[in-house]
ZADO-1210 file (C-alpha; in nm, 4 decimals, padded with zeros to 6 digits):
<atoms>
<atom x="-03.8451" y="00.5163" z="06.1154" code="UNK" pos="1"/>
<atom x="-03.6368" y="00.5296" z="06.4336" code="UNK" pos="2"/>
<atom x="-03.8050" y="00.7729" z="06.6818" code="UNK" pos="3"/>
<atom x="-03.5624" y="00.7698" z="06.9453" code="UNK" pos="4"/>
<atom x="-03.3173" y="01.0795" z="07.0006" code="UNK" pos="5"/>
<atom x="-03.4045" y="01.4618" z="06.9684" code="UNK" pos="6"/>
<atom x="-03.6891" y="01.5399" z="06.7221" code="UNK" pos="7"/>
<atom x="-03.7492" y="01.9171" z="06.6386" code="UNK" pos="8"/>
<atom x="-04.0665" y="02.0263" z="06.5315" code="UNK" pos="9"/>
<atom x="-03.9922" y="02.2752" z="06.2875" code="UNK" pos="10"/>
<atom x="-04.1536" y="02.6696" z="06.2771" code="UNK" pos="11"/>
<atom x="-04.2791" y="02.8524" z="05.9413" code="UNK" pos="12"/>
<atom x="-04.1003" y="03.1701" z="05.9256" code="UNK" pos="13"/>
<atom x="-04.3377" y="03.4126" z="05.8240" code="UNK" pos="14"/>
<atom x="-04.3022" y="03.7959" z="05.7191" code="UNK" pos="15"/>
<atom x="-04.4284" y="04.1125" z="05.8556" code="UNK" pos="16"/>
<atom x="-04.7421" y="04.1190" z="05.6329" code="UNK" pos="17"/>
<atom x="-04.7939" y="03.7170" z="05.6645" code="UNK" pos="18"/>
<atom x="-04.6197" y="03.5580" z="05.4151" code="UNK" pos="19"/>
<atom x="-04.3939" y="03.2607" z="05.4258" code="UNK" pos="20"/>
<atom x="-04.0709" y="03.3600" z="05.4809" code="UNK" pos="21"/>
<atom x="-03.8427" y="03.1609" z="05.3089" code="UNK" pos="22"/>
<atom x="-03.5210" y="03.2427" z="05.3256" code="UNK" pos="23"/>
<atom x="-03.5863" y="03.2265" z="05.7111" code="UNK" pos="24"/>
<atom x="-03.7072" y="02.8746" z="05.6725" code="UNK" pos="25"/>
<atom x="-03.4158" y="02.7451" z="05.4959" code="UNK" pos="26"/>
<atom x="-03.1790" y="02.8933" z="05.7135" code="UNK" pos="27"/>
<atom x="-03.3789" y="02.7445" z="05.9795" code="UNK" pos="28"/>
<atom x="-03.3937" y="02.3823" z="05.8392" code="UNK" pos="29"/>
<atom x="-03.0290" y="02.3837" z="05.7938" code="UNK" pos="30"/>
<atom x="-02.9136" y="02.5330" z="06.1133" code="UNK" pos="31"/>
<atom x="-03.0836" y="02.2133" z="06.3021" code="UNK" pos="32"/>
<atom x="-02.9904" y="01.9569" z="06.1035" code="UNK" pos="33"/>
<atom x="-02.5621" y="02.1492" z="06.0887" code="UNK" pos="34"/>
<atom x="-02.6507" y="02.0872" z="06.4733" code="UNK" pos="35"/>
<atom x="-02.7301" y="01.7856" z="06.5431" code="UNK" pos="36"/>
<atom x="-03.1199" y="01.6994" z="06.5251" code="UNK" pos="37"/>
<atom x="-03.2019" y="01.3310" z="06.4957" code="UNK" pos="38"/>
<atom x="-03.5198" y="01.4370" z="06.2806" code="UNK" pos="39"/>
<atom x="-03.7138" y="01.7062" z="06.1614" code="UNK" pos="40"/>
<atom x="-04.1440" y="01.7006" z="06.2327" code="UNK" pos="41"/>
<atom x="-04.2600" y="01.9943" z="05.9429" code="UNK" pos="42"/>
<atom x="-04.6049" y="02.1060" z="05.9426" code="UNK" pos="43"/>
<atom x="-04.7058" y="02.0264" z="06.3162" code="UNK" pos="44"/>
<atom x="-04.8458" y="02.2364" z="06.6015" code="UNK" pos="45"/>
<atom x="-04.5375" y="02.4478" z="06.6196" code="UNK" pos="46"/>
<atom x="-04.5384" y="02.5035" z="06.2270" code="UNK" pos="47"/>
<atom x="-04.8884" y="02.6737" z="06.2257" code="UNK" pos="48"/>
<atom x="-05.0228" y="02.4085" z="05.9776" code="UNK" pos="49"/>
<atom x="-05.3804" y="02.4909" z="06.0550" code="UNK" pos="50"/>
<atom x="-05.3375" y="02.8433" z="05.9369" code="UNK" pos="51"/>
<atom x="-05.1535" y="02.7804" z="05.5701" code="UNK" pos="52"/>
<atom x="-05.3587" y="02.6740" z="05.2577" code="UNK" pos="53"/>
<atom x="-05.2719" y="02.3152" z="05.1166" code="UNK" pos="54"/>
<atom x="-05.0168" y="02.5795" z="04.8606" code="UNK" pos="55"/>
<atom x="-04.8605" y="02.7068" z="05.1675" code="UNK" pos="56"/>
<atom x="-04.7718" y="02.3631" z="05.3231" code="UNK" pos="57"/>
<atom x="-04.6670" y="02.1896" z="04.9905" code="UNK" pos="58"/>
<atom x="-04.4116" y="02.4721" z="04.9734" code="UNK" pos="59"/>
<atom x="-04.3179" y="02.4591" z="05.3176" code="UNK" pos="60"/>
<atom x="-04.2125" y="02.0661" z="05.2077" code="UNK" pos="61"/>
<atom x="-04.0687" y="02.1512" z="04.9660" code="UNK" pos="62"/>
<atom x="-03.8283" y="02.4014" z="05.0846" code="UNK" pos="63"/>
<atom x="-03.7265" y="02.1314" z="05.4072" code="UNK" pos="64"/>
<atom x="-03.6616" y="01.8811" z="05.1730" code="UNK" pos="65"/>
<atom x="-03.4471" y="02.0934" z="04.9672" code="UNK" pos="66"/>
<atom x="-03.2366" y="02.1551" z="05.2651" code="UNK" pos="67"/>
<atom x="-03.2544" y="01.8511" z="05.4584" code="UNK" pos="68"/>
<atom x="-03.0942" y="01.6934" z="05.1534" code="UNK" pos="69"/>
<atom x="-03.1868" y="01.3344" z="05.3144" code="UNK" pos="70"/>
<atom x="-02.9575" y="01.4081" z="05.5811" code="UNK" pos="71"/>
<atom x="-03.1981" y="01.3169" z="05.8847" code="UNK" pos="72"/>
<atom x="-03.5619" y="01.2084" z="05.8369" code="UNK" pos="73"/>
<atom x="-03.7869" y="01.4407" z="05.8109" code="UNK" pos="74"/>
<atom x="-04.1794" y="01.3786" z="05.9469" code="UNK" pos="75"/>
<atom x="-04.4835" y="01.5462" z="05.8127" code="UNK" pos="76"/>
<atom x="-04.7984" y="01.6009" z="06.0424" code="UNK" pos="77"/>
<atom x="-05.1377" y="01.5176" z="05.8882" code="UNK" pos="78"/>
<atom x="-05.3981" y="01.5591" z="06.1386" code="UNK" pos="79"/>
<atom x="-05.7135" y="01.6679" z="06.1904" code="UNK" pos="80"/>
<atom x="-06.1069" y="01.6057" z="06.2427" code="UNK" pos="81"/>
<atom x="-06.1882" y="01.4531" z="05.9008" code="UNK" pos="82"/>
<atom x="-06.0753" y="01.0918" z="05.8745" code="UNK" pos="83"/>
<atom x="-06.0915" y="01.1054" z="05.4786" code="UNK" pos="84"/>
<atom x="-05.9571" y="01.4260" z="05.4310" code="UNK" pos="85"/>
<atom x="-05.6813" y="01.2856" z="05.6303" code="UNK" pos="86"/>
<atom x="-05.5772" y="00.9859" z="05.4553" code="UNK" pos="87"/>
<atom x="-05.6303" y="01.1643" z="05.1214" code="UNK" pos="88"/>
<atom x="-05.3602" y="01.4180" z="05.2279" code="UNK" pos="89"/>
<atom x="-05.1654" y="01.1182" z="05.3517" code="UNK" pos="90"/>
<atom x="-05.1830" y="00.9655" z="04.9811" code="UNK" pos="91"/>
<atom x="-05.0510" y="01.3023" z="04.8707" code="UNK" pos="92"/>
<atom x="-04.8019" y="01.3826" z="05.0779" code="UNK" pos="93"/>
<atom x="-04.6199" y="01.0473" z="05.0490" code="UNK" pos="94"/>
<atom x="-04.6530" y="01.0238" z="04.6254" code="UNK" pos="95"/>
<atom x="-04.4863" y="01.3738" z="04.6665" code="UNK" pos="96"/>
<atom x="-04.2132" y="01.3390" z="04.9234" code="UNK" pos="97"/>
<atom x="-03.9908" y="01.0852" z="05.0619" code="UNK" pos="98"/>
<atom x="-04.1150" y="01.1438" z="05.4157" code="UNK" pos="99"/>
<atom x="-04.0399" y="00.9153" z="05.6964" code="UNK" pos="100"/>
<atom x="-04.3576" y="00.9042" z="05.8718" code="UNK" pos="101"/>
<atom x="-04.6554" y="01.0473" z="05.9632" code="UNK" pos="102"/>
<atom x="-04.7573" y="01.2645" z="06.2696" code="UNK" pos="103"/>
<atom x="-05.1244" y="01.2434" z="06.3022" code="UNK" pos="104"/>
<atom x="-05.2616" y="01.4536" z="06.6014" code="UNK" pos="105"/>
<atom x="-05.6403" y="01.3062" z="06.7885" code="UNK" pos="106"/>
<atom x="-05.9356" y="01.4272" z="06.6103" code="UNK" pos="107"/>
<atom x="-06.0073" y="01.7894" z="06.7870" code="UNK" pos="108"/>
<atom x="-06.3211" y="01.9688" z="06.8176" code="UNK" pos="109"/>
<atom x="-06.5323" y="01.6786" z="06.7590" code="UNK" pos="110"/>
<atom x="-06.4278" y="01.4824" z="07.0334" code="UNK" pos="111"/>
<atom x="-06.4952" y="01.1001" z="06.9346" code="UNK" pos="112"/>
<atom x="-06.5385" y="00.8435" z="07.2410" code="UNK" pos="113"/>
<atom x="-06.2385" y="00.5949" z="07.2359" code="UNK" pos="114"/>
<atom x="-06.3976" y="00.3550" z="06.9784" code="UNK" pos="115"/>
<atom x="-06.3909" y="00.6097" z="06.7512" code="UNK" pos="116"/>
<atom x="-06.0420" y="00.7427" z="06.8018" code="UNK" pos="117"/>
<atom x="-05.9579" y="00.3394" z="06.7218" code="UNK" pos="118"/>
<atom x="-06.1489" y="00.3413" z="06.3969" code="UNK" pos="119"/>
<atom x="-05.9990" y="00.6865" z="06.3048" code="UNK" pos="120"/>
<atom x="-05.6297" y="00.5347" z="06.3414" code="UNK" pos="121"/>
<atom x="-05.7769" y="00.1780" z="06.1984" code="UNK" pos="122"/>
<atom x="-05.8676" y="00.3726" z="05.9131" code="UNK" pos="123"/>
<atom x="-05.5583" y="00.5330" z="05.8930" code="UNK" pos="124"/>
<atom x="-05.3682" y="00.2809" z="05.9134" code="UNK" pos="125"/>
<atom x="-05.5148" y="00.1088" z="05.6719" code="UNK" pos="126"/>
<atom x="-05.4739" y="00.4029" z="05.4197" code="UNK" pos="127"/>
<atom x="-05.1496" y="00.5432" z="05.4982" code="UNK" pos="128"/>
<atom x="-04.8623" y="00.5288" z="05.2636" code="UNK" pos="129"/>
<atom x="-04.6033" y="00.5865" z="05.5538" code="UNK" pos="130"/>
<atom x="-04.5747" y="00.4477" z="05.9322" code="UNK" pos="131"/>
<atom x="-04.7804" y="00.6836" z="06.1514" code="UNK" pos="132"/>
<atom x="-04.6781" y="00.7987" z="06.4477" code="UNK" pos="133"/>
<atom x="-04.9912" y="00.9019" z="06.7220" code="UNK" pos="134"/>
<atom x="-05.0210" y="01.2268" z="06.8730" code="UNK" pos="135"/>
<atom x="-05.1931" y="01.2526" z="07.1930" code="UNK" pos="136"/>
<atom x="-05.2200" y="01.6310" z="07.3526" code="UNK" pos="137"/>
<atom x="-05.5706" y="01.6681" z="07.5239" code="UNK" pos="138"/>
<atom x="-05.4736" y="02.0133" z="07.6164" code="UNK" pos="139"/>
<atom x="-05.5265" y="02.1319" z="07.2622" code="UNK" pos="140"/>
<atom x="-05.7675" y="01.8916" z="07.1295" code="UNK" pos="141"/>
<atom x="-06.0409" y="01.8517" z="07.4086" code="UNK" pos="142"/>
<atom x="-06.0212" y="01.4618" z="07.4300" code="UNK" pos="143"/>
<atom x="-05.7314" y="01.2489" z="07.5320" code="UNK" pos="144"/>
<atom x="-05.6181" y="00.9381" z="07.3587" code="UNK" pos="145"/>
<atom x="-05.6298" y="00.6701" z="07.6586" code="UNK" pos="146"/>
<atom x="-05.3712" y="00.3537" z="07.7069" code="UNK" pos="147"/>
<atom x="-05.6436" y="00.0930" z="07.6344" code="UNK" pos="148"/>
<atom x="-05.6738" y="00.2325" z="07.2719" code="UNK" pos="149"/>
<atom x="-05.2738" y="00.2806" z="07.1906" code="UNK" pos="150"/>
<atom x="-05.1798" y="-00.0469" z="07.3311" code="UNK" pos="151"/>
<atom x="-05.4736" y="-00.2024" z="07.0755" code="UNK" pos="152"/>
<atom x="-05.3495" y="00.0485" z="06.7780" code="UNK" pos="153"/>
<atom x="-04.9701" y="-00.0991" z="06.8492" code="UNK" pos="154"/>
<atom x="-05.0745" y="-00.4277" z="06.8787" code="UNK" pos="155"/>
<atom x="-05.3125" y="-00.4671" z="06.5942" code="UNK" pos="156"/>
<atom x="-05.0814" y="-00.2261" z="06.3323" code="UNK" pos="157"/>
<atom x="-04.7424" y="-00.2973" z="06.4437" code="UNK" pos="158"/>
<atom x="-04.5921" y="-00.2399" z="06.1120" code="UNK" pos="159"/>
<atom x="-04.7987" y="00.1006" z="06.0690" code="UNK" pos="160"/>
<atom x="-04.8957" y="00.2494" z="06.3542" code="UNK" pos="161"/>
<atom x="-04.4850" y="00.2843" z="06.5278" code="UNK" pos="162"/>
<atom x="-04.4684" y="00.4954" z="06.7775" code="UNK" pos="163"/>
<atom x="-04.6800" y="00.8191" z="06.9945" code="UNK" pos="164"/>
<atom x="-04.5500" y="01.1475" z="07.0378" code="UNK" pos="165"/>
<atom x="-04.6850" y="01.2095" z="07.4233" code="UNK" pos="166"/>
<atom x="-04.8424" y="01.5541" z="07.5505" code="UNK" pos="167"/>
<atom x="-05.0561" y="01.4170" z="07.7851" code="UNK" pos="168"/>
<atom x="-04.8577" y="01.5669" z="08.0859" code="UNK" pos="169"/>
<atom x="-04.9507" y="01.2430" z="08.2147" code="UNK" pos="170"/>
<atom x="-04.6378" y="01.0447" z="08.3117" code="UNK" pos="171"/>
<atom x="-04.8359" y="00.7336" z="08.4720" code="UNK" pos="172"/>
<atom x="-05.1082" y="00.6889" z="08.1454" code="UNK" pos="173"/>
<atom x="-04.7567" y="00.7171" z="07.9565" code="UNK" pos="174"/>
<atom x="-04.5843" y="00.4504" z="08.1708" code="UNK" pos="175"/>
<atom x="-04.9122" y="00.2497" z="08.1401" code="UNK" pos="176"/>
<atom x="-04.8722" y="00.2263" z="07.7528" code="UNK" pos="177"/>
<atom x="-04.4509" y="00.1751" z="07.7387" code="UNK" pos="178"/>
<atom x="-04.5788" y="-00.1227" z="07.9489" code="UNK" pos="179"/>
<atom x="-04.8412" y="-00.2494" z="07.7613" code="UNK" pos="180"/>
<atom x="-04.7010" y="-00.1981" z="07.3949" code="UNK" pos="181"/>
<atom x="-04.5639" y="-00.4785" z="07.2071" code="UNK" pos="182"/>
<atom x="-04.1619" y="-00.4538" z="07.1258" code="UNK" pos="183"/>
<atom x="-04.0565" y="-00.2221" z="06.8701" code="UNK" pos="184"/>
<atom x="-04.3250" y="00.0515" z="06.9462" code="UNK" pos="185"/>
<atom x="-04.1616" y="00.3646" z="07.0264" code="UNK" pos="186"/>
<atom x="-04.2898" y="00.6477" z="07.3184" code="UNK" pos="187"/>
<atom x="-04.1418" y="00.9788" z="07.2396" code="UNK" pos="188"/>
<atom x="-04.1950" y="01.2695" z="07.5025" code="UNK" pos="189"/>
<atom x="-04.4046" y="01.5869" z="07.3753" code="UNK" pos="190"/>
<atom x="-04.3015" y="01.8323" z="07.5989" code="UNK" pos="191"/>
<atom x="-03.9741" y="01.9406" z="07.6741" code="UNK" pos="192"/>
<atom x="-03.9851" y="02.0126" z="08.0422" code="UNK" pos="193"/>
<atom x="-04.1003" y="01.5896" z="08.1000" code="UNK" pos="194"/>
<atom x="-03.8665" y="01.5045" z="07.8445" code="UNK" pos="195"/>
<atom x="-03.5621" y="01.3951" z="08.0939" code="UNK" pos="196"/>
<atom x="-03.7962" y="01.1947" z="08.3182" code="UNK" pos="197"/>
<atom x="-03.9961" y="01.0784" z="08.0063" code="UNK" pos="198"/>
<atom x="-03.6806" y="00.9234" z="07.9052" code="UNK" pos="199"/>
<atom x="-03.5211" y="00.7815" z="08.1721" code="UNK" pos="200"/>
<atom x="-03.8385" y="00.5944" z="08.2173" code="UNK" pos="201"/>
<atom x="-03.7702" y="00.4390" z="07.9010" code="UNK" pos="202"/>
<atom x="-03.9452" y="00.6798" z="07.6689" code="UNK" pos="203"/>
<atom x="-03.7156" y="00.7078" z="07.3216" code="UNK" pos="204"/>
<atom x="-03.7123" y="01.0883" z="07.2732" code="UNK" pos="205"/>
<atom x="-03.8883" y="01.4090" z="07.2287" code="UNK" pos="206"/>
<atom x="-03.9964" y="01.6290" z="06.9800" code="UNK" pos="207"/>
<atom x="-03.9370" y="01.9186" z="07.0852" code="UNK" pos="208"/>
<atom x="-03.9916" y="02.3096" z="07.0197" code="UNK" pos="209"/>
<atom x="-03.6877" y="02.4562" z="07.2234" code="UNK" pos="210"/>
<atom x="-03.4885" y="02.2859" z="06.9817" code="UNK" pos="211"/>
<atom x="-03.5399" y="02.5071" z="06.7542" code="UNK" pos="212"/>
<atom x="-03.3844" y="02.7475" z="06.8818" code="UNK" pos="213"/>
<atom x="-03.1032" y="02.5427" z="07.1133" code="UNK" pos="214"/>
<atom x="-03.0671" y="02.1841" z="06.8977" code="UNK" pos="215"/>
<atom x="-02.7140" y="02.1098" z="07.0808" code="UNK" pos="216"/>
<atom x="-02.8151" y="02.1948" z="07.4172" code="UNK" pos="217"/>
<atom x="-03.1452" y="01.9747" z="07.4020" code="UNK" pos="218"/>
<atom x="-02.9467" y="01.7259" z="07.2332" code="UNK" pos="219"/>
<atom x="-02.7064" y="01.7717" z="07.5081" code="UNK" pos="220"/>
<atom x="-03.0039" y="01.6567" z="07.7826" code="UNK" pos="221"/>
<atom x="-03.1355" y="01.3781" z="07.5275" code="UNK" pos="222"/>
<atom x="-02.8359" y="01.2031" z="07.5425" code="UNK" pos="223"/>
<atom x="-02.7839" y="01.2613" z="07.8978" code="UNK" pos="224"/>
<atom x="-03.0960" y="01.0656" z="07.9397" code="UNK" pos="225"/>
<atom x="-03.0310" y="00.8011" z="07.7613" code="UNK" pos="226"/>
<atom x="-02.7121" y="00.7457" z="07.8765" code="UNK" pos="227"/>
<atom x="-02.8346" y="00.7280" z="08.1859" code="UNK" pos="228"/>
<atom x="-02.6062" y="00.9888" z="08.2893" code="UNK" pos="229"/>
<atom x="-02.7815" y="01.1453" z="08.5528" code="UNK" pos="230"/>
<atom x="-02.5577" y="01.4283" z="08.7013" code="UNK" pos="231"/>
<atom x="-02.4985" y="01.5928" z="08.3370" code="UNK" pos="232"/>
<atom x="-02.8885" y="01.5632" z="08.3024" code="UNK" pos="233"/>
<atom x="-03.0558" y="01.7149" z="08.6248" code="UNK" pos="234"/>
<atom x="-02.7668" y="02.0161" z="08.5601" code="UNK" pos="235"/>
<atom x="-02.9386" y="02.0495" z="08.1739" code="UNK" pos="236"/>
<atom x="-03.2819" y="02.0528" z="08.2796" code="UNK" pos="237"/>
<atom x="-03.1721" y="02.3152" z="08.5531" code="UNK" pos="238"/>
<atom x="-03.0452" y="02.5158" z="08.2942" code="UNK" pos="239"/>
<atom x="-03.2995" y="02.4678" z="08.0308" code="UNK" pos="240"/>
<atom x="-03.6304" y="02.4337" z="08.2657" code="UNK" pos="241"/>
<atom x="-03.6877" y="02.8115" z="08.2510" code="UNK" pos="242"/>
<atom x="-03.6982" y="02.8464" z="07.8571" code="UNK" pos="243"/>
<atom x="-03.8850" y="02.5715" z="07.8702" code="UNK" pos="244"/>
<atom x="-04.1700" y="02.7482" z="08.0725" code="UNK" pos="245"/>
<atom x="-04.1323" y="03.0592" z="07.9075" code="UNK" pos="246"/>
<atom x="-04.1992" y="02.9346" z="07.5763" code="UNK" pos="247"/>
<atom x="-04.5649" y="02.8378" z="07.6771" code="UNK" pos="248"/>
<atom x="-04.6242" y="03.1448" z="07.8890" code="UNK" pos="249"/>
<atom x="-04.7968" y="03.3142" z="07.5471" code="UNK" pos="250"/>
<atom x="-04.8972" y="02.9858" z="07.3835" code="UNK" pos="251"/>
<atom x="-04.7002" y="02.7829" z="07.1147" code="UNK" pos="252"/>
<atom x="-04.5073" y="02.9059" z="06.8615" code="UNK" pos="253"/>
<atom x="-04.5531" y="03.2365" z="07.0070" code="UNK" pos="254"/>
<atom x="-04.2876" y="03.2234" z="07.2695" code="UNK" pos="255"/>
<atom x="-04.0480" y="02.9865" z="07.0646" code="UNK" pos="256"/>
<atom x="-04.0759" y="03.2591" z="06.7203" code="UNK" pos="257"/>
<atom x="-04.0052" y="03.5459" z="06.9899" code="UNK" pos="258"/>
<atom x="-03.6823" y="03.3470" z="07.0933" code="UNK" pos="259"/>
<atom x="-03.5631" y="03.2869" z="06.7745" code="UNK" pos="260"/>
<atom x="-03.6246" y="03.6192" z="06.6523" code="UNK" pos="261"/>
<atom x="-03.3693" y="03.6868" z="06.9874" code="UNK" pos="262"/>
<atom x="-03.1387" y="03.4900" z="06.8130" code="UNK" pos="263"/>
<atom x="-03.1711" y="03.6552" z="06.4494" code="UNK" pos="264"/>
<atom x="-03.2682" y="03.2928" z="06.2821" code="UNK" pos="265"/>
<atom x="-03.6653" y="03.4114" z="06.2113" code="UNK" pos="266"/>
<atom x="-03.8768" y="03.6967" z="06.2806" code="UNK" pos="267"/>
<atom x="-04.1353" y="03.6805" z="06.5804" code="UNK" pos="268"/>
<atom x="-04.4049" y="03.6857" z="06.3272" code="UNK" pos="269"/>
<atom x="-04.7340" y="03.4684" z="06.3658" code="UNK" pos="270"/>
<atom x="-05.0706" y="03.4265" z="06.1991" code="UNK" pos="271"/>
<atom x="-05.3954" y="03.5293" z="06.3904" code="UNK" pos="272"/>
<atom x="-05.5343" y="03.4211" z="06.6354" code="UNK" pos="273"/>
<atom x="-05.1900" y="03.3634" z="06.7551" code="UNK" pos="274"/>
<atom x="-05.0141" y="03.7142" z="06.8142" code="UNK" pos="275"/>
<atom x="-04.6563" y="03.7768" z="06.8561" code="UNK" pos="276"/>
<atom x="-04.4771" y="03.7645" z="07.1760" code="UNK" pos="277"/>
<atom x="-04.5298" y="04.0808" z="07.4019" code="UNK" pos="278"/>
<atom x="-04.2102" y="04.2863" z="07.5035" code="UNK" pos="279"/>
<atom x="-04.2433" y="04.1903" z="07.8767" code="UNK" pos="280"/>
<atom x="-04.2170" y="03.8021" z="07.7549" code="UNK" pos="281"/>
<atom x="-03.8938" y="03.8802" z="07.5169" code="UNK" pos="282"/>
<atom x="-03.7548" y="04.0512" z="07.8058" code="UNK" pos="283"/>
<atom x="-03.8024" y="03.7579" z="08.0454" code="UNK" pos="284"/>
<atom x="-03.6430" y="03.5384" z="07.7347" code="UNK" pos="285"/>
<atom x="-03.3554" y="03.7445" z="07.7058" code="UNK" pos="286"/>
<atom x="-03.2824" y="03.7420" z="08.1050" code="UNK" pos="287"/>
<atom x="-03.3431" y="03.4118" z="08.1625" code="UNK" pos="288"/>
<atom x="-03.0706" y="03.2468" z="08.3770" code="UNK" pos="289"/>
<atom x="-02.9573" y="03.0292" z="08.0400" code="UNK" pos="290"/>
<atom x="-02.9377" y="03.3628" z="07.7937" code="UNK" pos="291"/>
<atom x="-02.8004" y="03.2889" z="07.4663" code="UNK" pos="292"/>
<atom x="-02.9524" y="03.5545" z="07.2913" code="UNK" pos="293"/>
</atoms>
């Protein structure tokens, strides 16, 4: 699994009264991949996993796979605070569905101390059917996963544990671990607005949430980065940087579902606790400087 390029974690549609809205989903899956994505990440933060029943999610697979047709890789996020349950739905997921790889988020709530985040992954590693690919975002989870344990992780797992999707916010842990990691272990940016710097300090990618909604655009400012072309890519994240905001003012996926309900590709619908975005936030969406709504 190549991590590098622009990764979109994908939304679940969902109808007025709560349901999964497929239709919305499919259209959704094949809009990103007609423009452009490198890879999709289904069942994430942005897809509202924690809030669907194990039904739910299986169809949600299902329907991206349909869609995808095996024309990017597609990565399927199994996280969460039970290190069993984990690699059980691991076992599952990969007997069922030619996944790519794994996106497994830090244990949250129970906050483990850093030997136990190792044994966690150990475990996982161990277990897993599929490369895994680490998810550090301490802003969600309550504990942060720090350099000392990724660089052992990469270094003792190198053919299983590949890569870590980075919400930190921290830029110098980040560039602490892309220069401690052995070759071939991948750091991919997990917020949009670090993305460009992210990259051009040698992270691989991002997955991202505007993408949803813009694929090209953020593709656009990937590539940019990579490249090295460094005009083209301070004039993208000009452009981009106040969607970006925006789309966390209300939390995640409430902002990005309000945008792409803008754009007619979903409706702004959420499960509770999350609500859907307020009018005042769709307005400021709709006359932001980049408006392509």
């Amino acid at each position: 699994m190549d991590c590098s390029g622009l990764g979109v974690a994908i939304v679940t549609p969902f109808k007025e009264d709560g349901q999964l809205d497929e239709p919305a989903l499919r259209r959704l899956a094949r809009y990103l991949v007609e423009n452009g994505v490198d890879y999709l990440v289904a069942l994430g933060t942005t897809g509202e996993a924690v809030t669907q029943t194990s039904r739910e999610r299986v169809r949600v697979l299902e329907i991206v796979f349909e869609e995808v047709h095996a024309q990017v890789p597609v990565v399927i996020g199994a996280g969460g605070y039970d290190t069993s349950a984990i690699a059980g739905e691991m076992q599952f997921y990969g007997q069922h569905f030619p996944a790519a790889a794994f996106l497994s988020v830090t244990p949250y709530y129970n906050k483990p101390r850093p030997e136990g985040l190792f044994a966690h992954y150990q475990y996982l590693a161990e277990h897993s059917p599929l490369p895994i690919i680490l998810y550090n975002v301490p802003v969600r989870t309550g504990v942060n996963l720090p350099a000392s344990i990724t660089i052992r992780l990469a270094e003792s797992y190198p053919n299983r544990i590949i890569a870590l999707k980075d919400a930190s916010l921290d830029l110098i842990q980040g560039m602490e671990i892309l220069f401690g990691v052995p070759k071939g272990f991948q750091m991919v940016s997990g917020d949009d607005a670090l993305a460009y710097p992210a990259i051009l300090t040698g992270y691989a990618g991002v997955i991202s949430v505007l993408g949803n909604a813009l694929p090209a655009l953020m593709k656009k400012l990937v590539q940019a980065a990579l490249q090295g072309h460094i005009d083209e890519g301070k004039a993208l994240q000009a452009q981009l940087l106040p969607l970006m905001r925006l789309l966390f003012a209300e939390g995640n996926p409430t902002g990005i579902k309000g945008l792409l309900s803008l754009m007619g590709l979903c409706g702004p619908y959420t499960r509770l606790p999350l609500l859907p975005a307020s009018p005042a936030l769709l307005s400021q969406m709709q006359n932001a400087p980049l408006s392509l709504v």
